[in-house]
C-alpha positions in Angstrom: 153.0 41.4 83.4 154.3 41.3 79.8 150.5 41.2 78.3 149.7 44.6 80.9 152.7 45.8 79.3 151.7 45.0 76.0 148.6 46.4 76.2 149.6 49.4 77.3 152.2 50.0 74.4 149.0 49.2 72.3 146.7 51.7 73.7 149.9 54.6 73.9 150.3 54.1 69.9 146.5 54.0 69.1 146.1 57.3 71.0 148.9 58.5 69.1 147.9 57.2 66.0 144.8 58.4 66.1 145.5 62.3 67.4 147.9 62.4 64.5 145.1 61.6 62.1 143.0 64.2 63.4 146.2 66.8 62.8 146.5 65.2 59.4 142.8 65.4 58.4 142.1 69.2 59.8 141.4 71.6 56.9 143.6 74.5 56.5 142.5 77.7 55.8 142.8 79.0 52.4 143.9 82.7 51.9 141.1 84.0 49.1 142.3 84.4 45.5 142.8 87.5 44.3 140.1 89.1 41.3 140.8 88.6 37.9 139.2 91.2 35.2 138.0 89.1 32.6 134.8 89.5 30.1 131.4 89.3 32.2 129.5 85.7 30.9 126.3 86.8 29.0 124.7 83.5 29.8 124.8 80.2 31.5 123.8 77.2 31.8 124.2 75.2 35.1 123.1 71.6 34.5 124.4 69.8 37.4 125.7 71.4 40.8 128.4 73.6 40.5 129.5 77.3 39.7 129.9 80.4 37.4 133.0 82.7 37.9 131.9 86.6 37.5 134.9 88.0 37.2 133.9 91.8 38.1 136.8 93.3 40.2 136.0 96.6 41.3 132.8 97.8 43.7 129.0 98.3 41.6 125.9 96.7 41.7 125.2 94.0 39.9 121.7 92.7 38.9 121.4 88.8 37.8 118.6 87.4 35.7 118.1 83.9 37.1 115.7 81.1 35.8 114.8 77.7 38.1 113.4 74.5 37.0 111.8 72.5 39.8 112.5 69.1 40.8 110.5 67.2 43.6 109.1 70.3 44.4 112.3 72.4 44.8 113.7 74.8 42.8 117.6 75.2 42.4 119.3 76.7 45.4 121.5 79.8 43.7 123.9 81.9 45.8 125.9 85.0 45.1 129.5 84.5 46.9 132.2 87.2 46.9 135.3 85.1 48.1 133.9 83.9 51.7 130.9 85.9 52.1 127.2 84.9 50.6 125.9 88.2 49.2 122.5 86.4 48.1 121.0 82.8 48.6 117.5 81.3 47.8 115.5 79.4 45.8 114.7 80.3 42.0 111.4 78.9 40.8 110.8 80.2 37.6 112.5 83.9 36.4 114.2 86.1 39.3 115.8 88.7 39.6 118.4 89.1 41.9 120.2 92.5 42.9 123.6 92.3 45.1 126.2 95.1 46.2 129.8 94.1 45.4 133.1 95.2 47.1 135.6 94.3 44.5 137.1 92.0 47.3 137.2 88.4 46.1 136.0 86.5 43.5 132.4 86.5 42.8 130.5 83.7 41.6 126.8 82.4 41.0 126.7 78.7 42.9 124.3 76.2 42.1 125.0 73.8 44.9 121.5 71.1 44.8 121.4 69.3 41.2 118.9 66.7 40.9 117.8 65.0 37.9 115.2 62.2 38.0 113.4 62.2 34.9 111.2 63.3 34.0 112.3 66.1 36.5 115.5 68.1 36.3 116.5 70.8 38.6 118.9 73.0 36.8 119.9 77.0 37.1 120.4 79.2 34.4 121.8 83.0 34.1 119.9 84.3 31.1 121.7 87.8 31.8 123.2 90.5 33.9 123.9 93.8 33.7 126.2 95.9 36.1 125.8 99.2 37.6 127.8 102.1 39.2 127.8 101.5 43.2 
C-alpha cells in the first residue's frame, strides 16, 4: 500500500511539474513597437542572418535595390516586415528590385533570415539603395 501510494504522489507532482513547465515555457505575445523617424540607411551590408531597421513612419512606397550572392545554389532569402506583417519575401539572385506599399504602422525592416558561408561560397544580402515615394 505505501509503494501504490508513493507512486501515486509521484505521478500527481510529475503531471504537475510538467503542466507548469508548459505555462512557464509558452511565449507571450509582444505588443509591436512603435515607429521611430530616424535617417533612411543609404546602404547595407548583411553578412550573416539578421536585419536592417528602415525607420520610415508615415504611409508611401518604398522601392529597395537588393543584390544576392548564391550559396549551394540559393540565393539569400530577403523579406520586407512592417511590425507583424511580411510585405515582400523571396529569393535575390543577383540585382532586384523590390517595390512594397507601407502603412506607417510598425517598424519596417529588410530581414535576411538564411546565412551560409562555406567557402568558397557565401550567401550574403545587400541594400545598395532605396528611394521612397508619395503613396
Amino acid at each position: 500500500m505505501r509503494a501504490f501510494l508513493g507512486a501515486l504522489a509521484l505521478a500527481l507532482g510529475l503531471g504537475v511539474a510538467l503542466s507548469s513547465l508548459r505555462a512557464a515555457f509558452t511565449p507571450l505575445p509582444l505588443g509591436e513597437a512603435p515607429c521611430r523617424p530616424a535617417p533612411l540607411p543609404e546602404r547595407a551590408e548583411l553578412y550573416a542572418s539578421g536585419a536592417v531597421e528602415i525607420p520610415l513612419c508615415r504611409k508611401a512606397w518604398l522601392v529597395l535595390r537588393l543584390q544576392g550572392t548564391p550559396a549551394r545554389g540559393h540565393g539569400p532569402l530577403a523579406m520586407v516586415v512592417e511590425g507583424r506583417r511580411v510585405l515582400w519575401q523571396g529569393e535575390v539572385l543577383g540585382i532586384k528590385e523590390v517595390r512594397v506599399r507601407t502603412t506607417g504602422r510598425g517598424v519596417l525592416a529588410l530581414v535576411f533570415p538564411n546565412d551560409l558561408y562555406q567557402p568558397p561560397e557565401d550567401r550574403n544580402l545587400f541594400l545598395l539603395g532605396l528611394k521612397v515615394e508619395p503613396p
